[in-house]
C-alpha positions, 0 to 999 in steps of 0.5 A, a space after each residue: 565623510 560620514 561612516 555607514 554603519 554595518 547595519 546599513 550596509 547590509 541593508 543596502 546590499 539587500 536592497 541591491 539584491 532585490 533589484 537583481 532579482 527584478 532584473 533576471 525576471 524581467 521586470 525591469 524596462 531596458 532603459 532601467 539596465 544602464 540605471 543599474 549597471 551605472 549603481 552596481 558600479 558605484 557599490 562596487 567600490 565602497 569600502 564598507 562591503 566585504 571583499 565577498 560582497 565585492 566580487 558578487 557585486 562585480 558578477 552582477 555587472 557581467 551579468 547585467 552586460 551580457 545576460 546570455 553568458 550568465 545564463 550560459 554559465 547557469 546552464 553548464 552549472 546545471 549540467 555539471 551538477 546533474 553529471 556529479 548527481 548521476 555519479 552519486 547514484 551510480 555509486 549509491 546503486 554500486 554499494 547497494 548491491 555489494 552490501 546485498 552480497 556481503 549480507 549473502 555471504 554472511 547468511 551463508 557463514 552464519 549457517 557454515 558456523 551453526 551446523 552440526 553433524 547427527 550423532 550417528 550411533 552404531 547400528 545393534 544386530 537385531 533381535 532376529 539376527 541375534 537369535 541367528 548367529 546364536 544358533 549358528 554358534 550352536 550348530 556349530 559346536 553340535 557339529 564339532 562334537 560328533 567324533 572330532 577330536 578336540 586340540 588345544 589351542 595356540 596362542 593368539 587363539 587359533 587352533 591347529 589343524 584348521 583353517 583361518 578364514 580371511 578378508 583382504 582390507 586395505 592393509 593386506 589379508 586379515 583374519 576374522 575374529 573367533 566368532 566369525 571363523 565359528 560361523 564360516 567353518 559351520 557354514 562351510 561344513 554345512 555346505 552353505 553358500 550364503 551367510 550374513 556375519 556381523 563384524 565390526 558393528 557392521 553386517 556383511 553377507 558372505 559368498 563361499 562359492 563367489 570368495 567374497 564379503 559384500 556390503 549391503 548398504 554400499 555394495 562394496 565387496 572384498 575377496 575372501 579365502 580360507 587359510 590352513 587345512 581346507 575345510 572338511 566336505 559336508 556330511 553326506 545323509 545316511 542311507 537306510 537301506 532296511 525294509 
């Protein structure tokens, strides 16, 4: 017997495939079927195909033996490929939306990183009040040096025989400092019921009547109270009684 070349092979399993083609479409009369079943039968067992080439010669002869079945098949095929199709979107859908998400996030973590708080400096006393608490001051040592007598003071600067003027904090009664005590004796002796001092870097409206220090930025109020020998009632203006 004479060998086929590879070549001739592949061309004759070419020429196969051509007439079935014909057949799916049609063209072929139904006489011709048994003519090509009777040939795909014969190449089916030619040992110069491949064994890929066997078992597709072999689904063309049940193909051509029952055509319903194939077309079947193709249909379930079809099916399987557009549920497999339909999965694929689901999940192309499903990761499109949680890369959205991860790109919020990201903003949000980006714009958490880049932020920074204003530099806020504390507040100066303005001029005008300067100019307040200046003359208070004086007043206050006018006020004094009118027949008082004048003591030496202690340590941790108080002075005997008056009184301390305190806020009560969160830590318990504190005193103010030196020159917050000058302005309360001064206002008190003076009978004023309202003043502003500035403590801390922070002014503060004071109420002698009320005993409380307000915050006028907040509202926040504490208690105050005066410590030590009351302060002494204001002065009474003099009388002249002369015509």
């Amino acid at each position: 017997e004479d060998e086929i070349r590879g070549d001739i092979a592949s061309r004759l399993y070419s020429l196969v495939n051509r007439i079935r083609a014909d057949f799916r479409a049609g063209r072929l009369d139904i006489s011709d079927r048994g003519s090509y079943v009777a040939l795909l039968g014969t190449l089916q067992n030619q040992p110069f195909f491949s064994q890929k080439q066997w078992r597709t010669l072999r689904s063309w002869i049940a193909e051509a033996l029952n055509p319903g079945k194939a077309e079947e098949d193709n249909t379930t095929t079809s099916k399987a490929d557009e549920k497999k199709l339909r999965q694929l979107r689901e999940t192309h859908e499903a990761l499109r939306q949680e890369l959205e998400q991860l790109q919020k996030l990201r903003s949000a973590v980006d714009a958490f990183l880049t932020f920074k708080l204003p530099d806020v400096k504390p507040r100066k006393p303005e001029p005008a009040k300067r100019e307040e608490l200046k003359e208070g001051k004086e007043a206050k040592t006018a006020s004094q040096s009118k027949g008082a007598a004048k003591t030496k003071p202690d340590k941790g600067s108080k002075r005997e025989g008056k009184s301390r003027w305190q806020v009560q904090t969160d830590s318990g009664w504190t005193n103010y400092d030196d020159k917050t005590q000058d302005q309360l004796r001064a206002a008190s002796e003076k009978g004023e019921i309202k003043l502003e001092v500035f403590v801390n870097s922070q002014f503060y409206m004071v109420d002698l009547q009320r005993l409380v220090q307000r915050n006028p930025e907040t509202g926040n109020e504490r208690k105050i109270r005066c410590q030590g020998a009351p302060p002494p009632p204001p002065e009474m203006p003099k009388l002249n009684f002369k015509r």
